[in-house]
N, C-alpha and C positions, 0 to 999 in steps of 0.2 A: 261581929266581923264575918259570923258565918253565913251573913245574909248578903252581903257584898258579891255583885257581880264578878267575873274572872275576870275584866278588863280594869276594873279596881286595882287589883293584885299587882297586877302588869304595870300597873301606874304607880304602884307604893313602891313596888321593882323599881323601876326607873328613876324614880327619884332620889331610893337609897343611892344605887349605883352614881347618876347625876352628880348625887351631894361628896357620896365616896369620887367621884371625877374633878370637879372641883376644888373641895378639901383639901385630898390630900395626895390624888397620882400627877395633877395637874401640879402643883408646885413641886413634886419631888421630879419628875419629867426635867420642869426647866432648871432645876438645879442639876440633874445630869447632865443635860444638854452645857451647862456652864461651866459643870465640872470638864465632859470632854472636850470642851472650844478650850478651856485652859489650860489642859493636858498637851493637846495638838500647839498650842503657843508654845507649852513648856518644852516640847517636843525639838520643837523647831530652834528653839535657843540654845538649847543645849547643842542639834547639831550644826551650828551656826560657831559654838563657844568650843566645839570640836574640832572644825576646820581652822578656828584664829589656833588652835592649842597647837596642832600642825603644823601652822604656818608659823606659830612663835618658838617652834623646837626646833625649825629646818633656820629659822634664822637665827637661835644660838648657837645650833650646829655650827652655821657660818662663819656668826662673831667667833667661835672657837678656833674653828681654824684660821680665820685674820689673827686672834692672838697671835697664834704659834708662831705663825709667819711674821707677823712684828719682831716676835722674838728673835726669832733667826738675822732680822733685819737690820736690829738693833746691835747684837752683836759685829756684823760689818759694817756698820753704818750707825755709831752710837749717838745719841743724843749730847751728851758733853764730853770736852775734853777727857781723856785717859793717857796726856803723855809721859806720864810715870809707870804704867802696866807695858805702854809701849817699847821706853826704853829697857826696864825688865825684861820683856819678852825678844829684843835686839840684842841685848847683852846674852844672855842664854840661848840664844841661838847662834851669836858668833862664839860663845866659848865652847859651844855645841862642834861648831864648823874649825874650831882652831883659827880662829880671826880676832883680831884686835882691831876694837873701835875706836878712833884717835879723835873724832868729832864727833858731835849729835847736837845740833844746836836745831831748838824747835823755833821755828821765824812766825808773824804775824797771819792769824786766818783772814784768808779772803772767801767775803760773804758770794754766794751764788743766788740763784729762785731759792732753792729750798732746802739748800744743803751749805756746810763752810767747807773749802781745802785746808787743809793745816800743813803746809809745808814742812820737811825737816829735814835740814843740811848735814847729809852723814859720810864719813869717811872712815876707811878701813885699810889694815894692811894684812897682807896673809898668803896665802900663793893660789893661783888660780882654780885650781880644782875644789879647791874648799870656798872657792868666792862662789864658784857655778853649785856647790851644795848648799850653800847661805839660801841664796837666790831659788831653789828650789825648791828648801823649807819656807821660804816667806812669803813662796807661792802657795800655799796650804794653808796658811794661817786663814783664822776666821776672818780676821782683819780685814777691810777694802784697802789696798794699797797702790800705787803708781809710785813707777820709777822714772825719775827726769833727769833732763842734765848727769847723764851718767858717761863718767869718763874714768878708763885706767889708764895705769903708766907703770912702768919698771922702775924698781928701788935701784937705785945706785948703790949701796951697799945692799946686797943681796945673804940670805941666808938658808937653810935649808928650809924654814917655817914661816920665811916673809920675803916674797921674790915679787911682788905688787902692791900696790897702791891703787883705791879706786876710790872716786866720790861721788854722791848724786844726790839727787833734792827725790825724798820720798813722801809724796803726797799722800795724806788718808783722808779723812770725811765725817764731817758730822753732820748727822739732821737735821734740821730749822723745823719747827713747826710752823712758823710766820716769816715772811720773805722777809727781808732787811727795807726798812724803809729805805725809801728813794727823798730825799733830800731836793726841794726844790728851790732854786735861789732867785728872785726879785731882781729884776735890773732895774738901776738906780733911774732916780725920776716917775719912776710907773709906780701906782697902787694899786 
């Protein structure tokens, strides 16, 4: 070897190196190379699964507060009948007020889009000031209520704790999740 020209050397040089290039910089190169293209992929998913995470927190946020507000909604506007809490709550408010309820007849719901009335025929006797504090609490109530057909009149036998008579049809409301079908009827002759 020690007779080998320098350009020899140079050339065993290069071929180490070459075979060292080949070997083994050249495949661990494109395994970098593959690792960072799949880094910057990973990169990129992640801040992708960042903005949906975002975007799926502002929309439970959201759902959250529709709940609430269901709720609220639900208490004046309830999904089923409640006219046993109701009269409850008319009884103890006219024995609140010093009034005697002499009626309460609940009548047939009529269906609407998306909601039913539930009428209920109520009459009361008591004296005036305690009707207008009735009427003042029942304006508070969570309850949705409407007063119809409301009419008083003066007792004929009068006393110091019942100088009036008043009746009226007190509408509330429930829900529907699904309109009431509409019913279609065939005229005869026709298919």
């Amino acid at each position: 070897m020690r007779e080998w020209p320098w350009f020899a050397y140079v050339l065993i040089a290069v071929i180490i190196l070459g075979l060292f290039y080949f070997v083994y910089y050249k495949p661990k190169d494109d395994e970098l190379k593959s690792i960072r293209e799949e880094r910057i992929r990973v990169e990129g998913e992640v801040a992708h699964l960042r903005q949906k995470k975002q975007e799926l927190d502002q929309i439970q946020a959201e759902l959250d507060r529709m709940k609430i507000t269901l709720s609220r909604l639900e208490a004046i506007m309830p999904q089923k009948e409640e006219i046993s809490a109701i009269l409850r709550q008319m009884q103890q408010l006219a024995y609140d007020t010093r009034l005697n309820i002499v009626k309460f007849i609940p009548k047939e719901e009529v269906a609407k889009d998306f909601y039913a009335e539930k009428p209920i025929s109520v009459e009361i006797t008591g004296t005036y000031h305690n009707l207008a504090i009735f009427f003042d609490r029942l304006s508070n109530f969570r309850r949705l209520f409407n007063i119809d057909d409301f009419a008083i009149k003066a007792l004929r036998e009068q006393t110091d704790a019942s100088t009036i008579s008043a009746e009226w049809t007190a509408k509330t409301y429930l829900f529907r999740q699904e309109p009431p079908e509409k019913t279609t009827a065939q005229k005869p002759g026709r298919s």
